[in-house]
C-alpha positions as CSV (number, residue, x, y, z in Angstrom):
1,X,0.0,0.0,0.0
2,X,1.1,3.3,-0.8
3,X,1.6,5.5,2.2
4,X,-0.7,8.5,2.6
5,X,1.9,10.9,3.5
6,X,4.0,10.2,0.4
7,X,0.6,10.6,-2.3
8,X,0.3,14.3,-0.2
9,X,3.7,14.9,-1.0
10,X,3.5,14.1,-4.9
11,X,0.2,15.8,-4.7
12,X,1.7,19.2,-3.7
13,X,4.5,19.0,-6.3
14,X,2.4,17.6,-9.2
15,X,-0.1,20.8,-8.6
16,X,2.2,23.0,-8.1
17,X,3.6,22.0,-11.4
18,X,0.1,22.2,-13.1
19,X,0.0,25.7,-12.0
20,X,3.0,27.2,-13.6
21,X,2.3,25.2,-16.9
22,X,1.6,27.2,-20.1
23,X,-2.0,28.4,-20.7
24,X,-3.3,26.4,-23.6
25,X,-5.8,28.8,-26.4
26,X,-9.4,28.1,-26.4
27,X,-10.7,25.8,-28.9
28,X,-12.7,28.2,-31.6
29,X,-16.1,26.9,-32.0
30,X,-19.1,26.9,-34.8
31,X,-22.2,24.7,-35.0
32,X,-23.2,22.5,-37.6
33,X,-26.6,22.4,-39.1
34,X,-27.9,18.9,-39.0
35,X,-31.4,19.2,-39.3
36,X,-33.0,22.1,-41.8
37,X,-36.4,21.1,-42.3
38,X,-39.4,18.7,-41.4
39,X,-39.2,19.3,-37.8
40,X,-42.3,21.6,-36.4
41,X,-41.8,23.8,-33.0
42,X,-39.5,21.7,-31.6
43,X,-39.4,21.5,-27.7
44,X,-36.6,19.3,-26.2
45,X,-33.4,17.2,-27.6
46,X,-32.3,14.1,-25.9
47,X,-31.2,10.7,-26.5
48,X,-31.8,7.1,-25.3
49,X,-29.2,5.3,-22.4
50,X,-26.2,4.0,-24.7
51,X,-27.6,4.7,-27.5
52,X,-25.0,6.8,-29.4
53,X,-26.8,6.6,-33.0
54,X,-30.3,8.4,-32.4
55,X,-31.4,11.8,-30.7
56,X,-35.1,12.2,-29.8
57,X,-36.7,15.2,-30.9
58,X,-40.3,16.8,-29.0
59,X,-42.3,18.4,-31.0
60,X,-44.7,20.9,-29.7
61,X,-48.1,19.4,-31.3
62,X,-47.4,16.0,-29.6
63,X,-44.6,14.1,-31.6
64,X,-41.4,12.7,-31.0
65,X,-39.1,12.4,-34.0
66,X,-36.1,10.6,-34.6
67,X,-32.5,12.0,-35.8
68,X,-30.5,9.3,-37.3
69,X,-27.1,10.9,-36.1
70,X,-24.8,8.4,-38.7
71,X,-27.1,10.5,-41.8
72,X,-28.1,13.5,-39.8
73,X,-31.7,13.0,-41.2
74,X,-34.8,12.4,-40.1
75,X,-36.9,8.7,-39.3
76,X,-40.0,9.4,-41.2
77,X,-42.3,7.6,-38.5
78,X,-42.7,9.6,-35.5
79,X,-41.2,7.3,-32.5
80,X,-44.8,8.0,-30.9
81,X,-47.5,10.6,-31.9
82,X,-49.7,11.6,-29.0
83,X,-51.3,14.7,-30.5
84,X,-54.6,14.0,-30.0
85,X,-53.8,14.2,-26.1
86,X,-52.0,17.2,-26.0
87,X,-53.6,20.6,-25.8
88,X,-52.1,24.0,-27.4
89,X,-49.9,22.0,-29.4
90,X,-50.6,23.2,-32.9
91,X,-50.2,27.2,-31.3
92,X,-47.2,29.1,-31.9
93,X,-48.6,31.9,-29.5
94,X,-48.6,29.8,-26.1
95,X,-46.2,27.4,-23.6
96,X,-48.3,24.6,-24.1
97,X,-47.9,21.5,-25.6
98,X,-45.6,18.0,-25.8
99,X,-42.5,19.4,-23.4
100,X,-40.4,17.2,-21.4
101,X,-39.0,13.6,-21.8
102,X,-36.5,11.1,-20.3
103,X,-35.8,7.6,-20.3
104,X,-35.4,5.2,-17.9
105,X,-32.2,4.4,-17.1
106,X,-32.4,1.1,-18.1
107,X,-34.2,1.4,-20.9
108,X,-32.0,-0.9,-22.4
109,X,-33.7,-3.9,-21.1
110,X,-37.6,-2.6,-19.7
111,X,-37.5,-0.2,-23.0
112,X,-39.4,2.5,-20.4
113,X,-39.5,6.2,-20.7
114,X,-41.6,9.5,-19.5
115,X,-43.4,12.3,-21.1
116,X,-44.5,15.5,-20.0
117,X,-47.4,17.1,-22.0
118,X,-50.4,19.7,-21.2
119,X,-53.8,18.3,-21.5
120,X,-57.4,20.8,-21.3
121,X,-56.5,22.4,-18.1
122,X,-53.8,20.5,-16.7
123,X,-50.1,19.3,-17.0
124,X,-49.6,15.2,-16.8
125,X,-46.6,13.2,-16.5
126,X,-46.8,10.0,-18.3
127,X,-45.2,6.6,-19.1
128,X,-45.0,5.1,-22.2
129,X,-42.7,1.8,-23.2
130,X,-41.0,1.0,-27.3
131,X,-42.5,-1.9,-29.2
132,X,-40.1,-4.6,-30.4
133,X,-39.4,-2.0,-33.4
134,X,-36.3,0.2,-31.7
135,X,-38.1,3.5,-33.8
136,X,-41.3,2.7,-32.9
137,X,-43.1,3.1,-29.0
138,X,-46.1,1.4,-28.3
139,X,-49.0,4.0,-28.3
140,X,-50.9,3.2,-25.3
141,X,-49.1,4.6,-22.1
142,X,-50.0,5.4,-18.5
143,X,-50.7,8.6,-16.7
144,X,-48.5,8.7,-13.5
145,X,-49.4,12.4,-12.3
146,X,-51.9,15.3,-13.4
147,X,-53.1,18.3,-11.8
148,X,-54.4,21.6,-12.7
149,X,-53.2,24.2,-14.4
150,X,-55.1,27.5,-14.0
151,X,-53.2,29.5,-17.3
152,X,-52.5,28.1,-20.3
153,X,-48.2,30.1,-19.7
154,X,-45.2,28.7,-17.2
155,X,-46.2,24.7,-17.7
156,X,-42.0,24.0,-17.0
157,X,-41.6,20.8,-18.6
158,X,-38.7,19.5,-18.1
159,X,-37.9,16.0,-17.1
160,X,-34.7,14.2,-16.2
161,X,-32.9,11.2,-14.4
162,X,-30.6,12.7,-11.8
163,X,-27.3,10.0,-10.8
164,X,-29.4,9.1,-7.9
165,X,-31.9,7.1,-10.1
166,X,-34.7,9.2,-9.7
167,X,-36.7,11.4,-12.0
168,X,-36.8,15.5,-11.9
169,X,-39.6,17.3,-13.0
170,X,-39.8,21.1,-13.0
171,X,-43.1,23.0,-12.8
172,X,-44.4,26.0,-13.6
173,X,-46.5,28.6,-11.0
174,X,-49.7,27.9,-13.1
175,X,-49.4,31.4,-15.5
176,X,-50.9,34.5,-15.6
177,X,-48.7,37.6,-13.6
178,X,-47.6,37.7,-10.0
179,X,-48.3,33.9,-9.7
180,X,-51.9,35.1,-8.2
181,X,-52.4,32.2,-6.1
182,X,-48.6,32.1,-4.7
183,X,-48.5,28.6,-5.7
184,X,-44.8,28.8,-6.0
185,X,-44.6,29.4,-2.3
186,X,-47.6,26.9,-1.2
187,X,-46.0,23.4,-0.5
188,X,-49.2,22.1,-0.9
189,X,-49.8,22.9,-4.7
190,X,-47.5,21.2,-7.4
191,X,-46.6,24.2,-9.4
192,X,-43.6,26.5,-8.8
193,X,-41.4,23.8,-8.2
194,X,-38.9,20.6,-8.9
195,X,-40.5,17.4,-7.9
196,X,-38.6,14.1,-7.0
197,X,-40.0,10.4,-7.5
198,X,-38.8,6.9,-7.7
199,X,-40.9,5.1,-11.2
200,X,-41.9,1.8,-10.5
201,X,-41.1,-1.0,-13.3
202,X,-44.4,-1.8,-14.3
203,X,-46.6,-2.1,-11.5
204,X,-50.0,-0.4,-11.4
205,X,-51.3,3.2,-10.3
206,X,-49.8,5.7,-9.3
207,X,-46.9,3.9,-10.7
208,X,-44.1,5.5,-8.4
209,X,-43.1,5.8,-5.3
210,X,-41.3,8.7,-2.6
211,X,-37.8,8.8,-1.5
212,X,-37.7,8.6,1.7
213,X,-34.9,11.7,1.9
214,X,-37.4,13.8,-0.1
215,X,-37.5,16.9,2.2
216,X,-41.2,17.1,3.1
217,X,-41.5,12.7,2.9
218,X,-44.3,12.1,5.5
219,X,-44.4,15.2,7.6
220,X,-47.4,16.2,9.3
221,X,-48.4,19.1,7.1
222,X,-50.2,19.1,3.6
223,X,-46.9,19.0,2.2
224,X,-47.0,17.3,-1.2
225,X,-44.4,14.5,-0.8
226,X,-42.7,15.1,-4.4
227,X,-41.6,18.3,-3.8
228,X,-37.6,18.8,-4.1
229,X,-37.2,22.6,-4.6
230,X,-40.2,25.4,-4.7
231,X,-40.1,28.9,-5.0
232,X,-39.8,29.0,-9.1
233,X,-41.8,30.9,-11.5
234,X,-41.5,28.9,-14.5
235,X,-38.3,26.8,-15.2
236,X,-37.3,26.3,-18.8
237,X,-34.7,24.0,-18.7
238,X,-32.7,22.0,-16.5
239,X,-29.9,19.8,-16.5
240,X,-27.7,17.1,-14.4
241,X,-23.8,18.0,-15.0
242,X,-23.2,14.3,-16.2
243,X,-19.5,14.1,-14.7
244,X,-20.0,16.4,-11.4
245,X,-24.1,15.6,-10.5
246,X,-24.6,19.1,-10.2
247,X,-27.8,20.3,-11.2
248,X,-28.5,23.6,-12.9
249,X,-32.0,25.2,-13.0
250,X,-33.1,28.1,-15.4
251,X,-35.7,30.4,-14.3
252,X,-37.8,32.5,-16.8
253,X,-38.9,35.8,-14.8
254,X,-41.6,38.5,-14.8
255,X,-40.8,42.6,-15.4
256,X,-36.9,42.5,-14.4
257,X,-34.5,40.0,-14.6
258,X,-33.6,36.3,-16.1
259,X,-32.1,33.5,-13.5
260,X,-29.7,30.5,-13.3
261,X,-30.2,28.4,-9.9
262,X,-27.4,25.9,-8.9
263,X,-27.6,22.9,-6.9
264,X,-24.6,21.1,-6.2
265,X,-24.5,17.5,-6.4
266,X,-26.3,15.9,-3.1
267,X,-27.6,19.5,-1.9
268,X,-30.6,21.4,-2.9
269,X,-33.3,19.5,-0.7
270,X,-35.9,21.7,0.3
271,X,-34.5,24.7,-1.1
272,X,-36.6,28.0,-1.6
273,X,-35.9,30.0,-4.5
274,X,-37.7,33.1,-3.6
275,X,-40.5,33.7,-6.3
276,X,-42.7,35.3,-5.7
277,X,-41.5,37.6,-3.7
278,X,-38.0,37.7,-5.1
279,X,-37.4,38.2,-8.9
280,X,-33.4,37.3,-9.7
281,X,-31.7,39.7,-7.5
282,X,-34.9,42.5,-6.9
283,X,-37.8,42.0,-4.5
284,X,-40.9,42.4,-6.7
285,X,-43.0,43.7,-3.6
286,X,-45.2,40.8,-3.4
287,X,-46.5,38.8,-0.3
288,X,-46.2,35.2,-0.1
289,X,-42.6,35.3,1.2
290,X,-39.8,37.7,2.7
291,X,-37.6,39.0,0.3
292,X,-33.7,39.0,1.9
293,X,-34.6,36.1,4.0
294,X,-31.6,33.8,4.9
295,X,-34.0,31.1,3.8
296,X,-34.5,32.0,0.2
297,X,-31.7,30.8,-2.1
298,X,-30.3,33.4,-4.4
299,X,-29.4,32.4,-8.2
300,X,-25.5,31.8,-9.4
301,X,-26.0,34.2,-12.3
302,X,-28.9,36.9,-13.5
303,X,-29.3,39.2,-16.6
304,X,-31.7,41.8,-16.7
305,X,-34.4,42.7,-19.4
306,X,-32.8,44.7,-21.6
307,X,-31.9,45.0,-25.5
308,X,-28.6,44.1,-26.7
309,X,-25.9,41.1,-26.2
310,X,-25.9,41.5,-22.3
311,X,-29.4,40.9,-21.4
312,X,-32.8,39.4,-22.5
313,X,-36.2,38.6,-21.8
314,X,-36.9,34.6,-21.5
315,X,-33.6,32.1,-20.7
316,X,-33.4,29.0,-22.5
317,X,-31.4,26.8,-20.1
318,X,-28.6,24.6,-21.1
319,X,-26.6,21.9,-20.5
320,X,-22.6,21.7,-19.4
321,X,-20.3,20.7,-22.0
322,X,-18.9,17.0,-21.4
323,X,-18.3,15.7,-25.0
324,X,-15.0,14.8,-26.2
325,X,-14.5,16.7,-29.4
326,X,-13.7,20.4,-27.9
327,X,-11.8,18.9,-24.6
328,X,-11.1,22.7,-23.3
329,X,-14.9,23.4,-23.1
330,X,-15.4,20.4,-20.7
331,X,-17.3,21.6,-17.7
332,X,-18.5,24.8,-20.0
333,X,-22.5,25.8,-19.1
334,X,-24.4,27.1,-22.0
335,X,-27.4,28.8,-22.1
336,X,-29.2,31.5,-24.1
337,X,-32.3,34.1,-24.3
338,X,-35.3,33.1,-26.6
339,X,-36.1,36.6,-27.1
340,X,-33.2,38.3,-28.0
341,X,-31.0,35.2,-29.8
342,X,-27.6,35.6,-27.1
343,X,-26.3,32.6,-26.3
344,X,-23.6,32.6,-23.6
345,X,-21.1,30.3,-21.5
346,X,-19.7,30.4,-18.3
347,X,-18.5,28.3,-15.7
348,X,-18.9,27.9,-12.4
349,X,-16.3,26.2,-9.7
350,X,-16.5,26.1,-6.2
351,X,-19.0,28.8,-6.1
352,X,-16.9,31.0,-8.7
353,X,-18.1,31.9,-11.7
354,X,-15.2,32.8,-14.8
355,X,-14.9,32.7,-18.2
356,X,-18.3,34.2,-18.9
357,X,-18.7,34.8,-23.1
358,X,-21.4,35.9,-25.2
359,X,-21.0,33.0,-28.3
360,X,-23.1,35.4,-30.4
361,X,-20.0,35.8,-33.2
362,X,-19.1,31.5,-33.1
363,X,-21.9,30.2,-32.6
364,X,-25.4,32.2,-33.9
365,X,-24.8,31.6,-38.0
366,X,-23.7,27.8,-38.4
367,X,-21.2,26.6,-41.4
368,X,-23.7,26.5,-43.4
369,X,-25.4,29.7,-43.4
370,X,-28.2,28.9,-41.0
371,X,-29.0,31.4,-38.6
372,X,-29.5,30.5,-34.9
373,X,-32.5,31.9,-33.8
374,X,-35.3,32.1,-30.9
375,X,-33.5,29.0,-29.2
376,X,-36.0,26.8,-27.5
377,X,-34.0,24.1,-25.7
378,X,-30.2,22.3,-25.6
379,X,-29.6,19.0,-25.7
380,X,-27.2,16.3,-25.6
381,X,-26.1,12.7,-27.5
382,X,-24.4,9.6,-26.0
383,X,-21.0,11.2,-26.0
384,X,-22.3,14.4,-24.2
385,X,-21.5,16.5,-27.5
386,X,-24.2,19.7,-27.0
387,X,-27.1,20.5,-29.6
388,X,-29.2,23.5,-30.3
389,X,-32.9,23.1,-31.2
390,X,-34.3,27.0,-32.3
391,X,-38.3,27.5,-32.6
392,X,-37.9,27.4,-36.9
393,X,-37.3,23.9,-36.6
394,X,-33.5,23.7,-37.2
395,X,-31.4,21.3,-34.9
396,X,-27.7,22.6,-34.7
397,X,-24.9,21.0,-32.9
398,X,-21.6,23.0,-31.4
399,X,-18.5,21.9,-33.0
400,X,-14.9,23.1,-33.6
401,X,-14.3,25.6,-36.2
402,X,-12.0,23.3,-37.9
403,X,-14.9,20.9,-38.3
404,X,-16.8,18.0,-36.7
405,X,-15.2,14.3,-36.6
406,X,-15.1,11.6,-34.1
407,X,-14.9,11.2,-30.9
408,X,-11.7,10.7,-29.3
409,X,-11.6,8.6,-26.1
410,X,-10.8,10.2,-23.0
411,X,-7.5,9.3,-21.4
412,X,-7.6,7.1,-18.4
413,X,-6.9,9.2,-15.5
414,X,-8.5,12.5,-17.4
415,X,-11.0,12.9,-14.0
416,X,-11.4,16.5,-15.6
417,X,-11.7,15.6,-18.6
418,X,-9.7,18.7,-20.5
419,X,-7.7,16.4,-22.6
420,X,-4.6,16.3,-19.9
421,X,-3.9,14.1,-17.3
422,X,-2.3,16.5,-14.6
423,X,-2.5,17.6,-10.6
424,X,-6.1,18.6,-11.0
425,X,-6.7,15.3,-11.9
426,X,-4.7,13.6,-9.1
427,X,-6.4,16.1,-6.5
428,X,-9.2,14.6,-7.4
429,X,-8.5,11.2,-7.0
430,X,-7.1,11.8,-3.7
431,X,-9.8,13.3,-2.5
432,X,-12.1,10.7,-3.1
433,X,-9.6,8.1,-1.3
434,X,-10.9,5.2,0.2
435,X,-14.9,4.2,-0.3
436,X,-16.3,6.4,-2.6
437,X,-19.9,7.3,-3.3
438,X,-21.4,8.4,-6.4
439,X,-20.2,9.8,-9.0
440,X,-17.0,8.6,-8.2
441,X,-14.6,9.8,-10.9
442,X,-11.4,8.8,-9.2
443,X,-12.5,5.0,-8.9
444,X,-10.7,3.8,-12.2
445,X,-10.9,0.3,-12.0
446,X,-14.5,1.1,-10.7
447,X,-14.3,-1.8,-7.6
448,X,-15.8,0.9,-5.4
449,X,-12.5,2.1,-3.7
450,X,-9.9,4.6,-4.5
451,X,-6.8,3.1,-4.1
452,X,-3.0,2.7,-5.1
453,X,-4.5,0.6,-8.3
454,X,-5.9,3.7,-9.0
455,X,-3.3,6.4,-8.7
456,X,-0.9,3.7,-10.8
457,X,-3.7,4.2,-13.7
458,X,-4.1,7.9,-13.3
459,X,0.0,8.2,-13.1
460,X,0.7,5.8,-16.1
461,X,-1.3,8.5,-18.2
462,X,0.7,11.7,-16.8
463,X,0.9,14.5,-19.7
464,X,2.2,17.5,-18.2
């Protein structure tokens, strides 16, 4: 066994070392049109658990389409078609329609996934299972969750598998202004928040069941026992970092300002996010809550409403970068207004936020001429490379100016995945030493431990 005291020793040369190293440029990027036409409204981008050939496309009338990523074209047969249960889907004027999906973890072998869709008056969540034909889901699902929606505006949408196995789903206050009955803020009420479940494989109604560490789990009060986060006005867009765990949650506001929310991985549980009193930084003057309270959570990162490439009117939010062909974006967030067409980047480390970029110049006319407008939604394939889906129907993925290509595999030990193996990497490691939870980057050999075995891998790889 290698002694502690001599892996803190190599630690503190091998960063040292790291840190006087010469910066390395930043990759220029571009995107790439892959899809032009035959998509309508498009909604949400994602793609099936190993699967690194297809993305699945929402439309807003009720389909999901198929992108055959070896052609970059099109399945003709919609993967499943549930427009006649959707309501507002045909309207280019509203927030209604087919919104959110995810699949099961192990889709692979109980061929499971989720939808979220708006129905006459309320929002439904939704599971539906693929037939023996891999392009092709079996029409007849099951409703798992619906409740009423008093406005036909801020339905959220989105739906995800956190690392934990469960599903996310973010909510919407229920529309109109001011969130009139301060749903948001009532812990009784569905909307305004991010809800938490466990789907059952198969089984019957309601088809789910509570964590037990869900923050309001069996308490005494009307509590609804889903609820993860509350306090949200309508959130359009949220992702899992896949690497880190951390979550990110984009917040679409009122008369003042846009909002990013950050929950680092294995925090967030019974978090407030302020609406309705709070709006981004501002109190909006509104009861329901007390704006300044230590209780409320403020946001990472806020824009106001203004014209322009620094501000906006309705956020999009985005995904972190974790694909392998731009290795110096890795841990990149991305993100972008609807309304005014900025998309932008930052990171965010420790609770510090740098590099922030508007990608206006690289990124919002594609090699091809296209122009990257009103974007809806971001998404991401098998190998975590980041698409763009914009409300004309045009599917764009980021790439390097120099052009798209494979995927290179990343380098055993690359914990940070930047294309290096260095003393960020083995500080990592270290600090994962011993039994490790999950994620568990430094766990190489992935036996559950992080151990000499593991340092020798990481060390064999050394690039500085």
């Amino acid at each position: 066994m290698i002694p502690m005291k001599a892996i803190s020793t190599l630690a503190v040369a091998v960063v040292a070392a790291t840190f006087v190293a010469p910066c390395v440029a930043q990759t220029v990027i571009d995107t790439k049109r892959i899809i032009s036409t035959g998509l309508v409204y498009p909604t949400c981008i994602t793609h099936a658990p190993g699967d690194s050939t297809r993305l699945f496309v929402l439309e807003k009338a009720g389909r999901i389409r198929i992108i055959n990523l070896a052609t970059n074209t099109l399945v003709a047969t919609s993967f499943l078609d549930i427009d006649a249960l959707v309501t507002g889907g045909a309207s280019t004027g509203d927030e209604q329609g087919l919104l959110g999906m995810a699949f099961d973890p192990n889709y692979a072998t109980n061929g499971q996934f989720y939808v979220y869709y708006t129905g006459t008056g309320t929002n439904n969540l939704a599971r539906y299972t693929v037939s023996s034909n891999p392009n092709v889901a079996n029409s007849a699902g099951v409703v798992m969750m619906t409740w009423a929606d008093p406005y036909t505006n801020h339905n959220g949408g989105w739906i995800e598998f956190g690392p934990d196995g469960n599903l996310y789903m973010g909510t919407g206050d229920g529309g109109s202004a001011n969130d009139p009955g301060n749903r948001a803020q009532n812990l009784s009420d569905r909307l305004g928040k991010l809800h938490r479940i466990k789907p059952t494989i198969g089984g019957s109604s309601p088809y789910y069941t509570i964590p037990s560490d869900n923050p309001f789990a069996g308490g005494a009060t009307t509590a609804d026992d889903t609820v993860w986060t509350y306090g949200m006005r309508n959130p359009w867009r949220c992702s899992f970092d896949r690497q880190t765990g951390d979550l990110w949650i984009a917040d679409v506001g009122q008369n003042a300002a846009e909002e990013i929310n950050f929950q680092a991985a294995g925090t967030g549980a019974g978090r407030n996010y302020g609406w309705r009193c709070t709006e981004g930084n501002s109190s909006t003057g509104l009861t329901g809550c007390t704006f300044g309270s230590p209780s409320l959570t403020a946001p990472i990162h806020v824009y106001s409403h203004v014209t322009g490439t620094t501000g906006g009117y309705s956020i999009s939010g985005g995904v972190v970068y974790r694909g392998c062909r731009i290795p110096d974006l890795r841990g990149t967030y991305f993100f972008a207004d609807y309304v005014n067409a900025n998309i932008w980047s930052f990171r965010y480390v420790n609770g510090v936020k740098s590099e922030f970029q508007n990608r206006n110049a690289a990124l919002g006319t594609s090699a091809e001429g296209g122009v990257v407008n009103q974007v809806v939604t971001f998404g991401e394939d098998e190998d975590g490379e980041v698409y763009i889906a914009d409300h004309g129907g045009q599917i764009y993925k980021i790439i390097p100016a120099s052009g798209d290509g494979p995927c290179i595999p990343p380098l055993v030990g690359d914990l940070d995945l930047n294309g290096a193996v260095n003393g960020a990497d083995l500080g990592l490691l270290l600090a994962g030493w011993g039994t490790c939870g999950t994620p568990c980057p430094g766990d190489l050999d992935r036996n559950g431990f992080v151990e000499g075995f593991d340092l020798g891998l990481l060390l064999s790889n050394w690039s500085i």
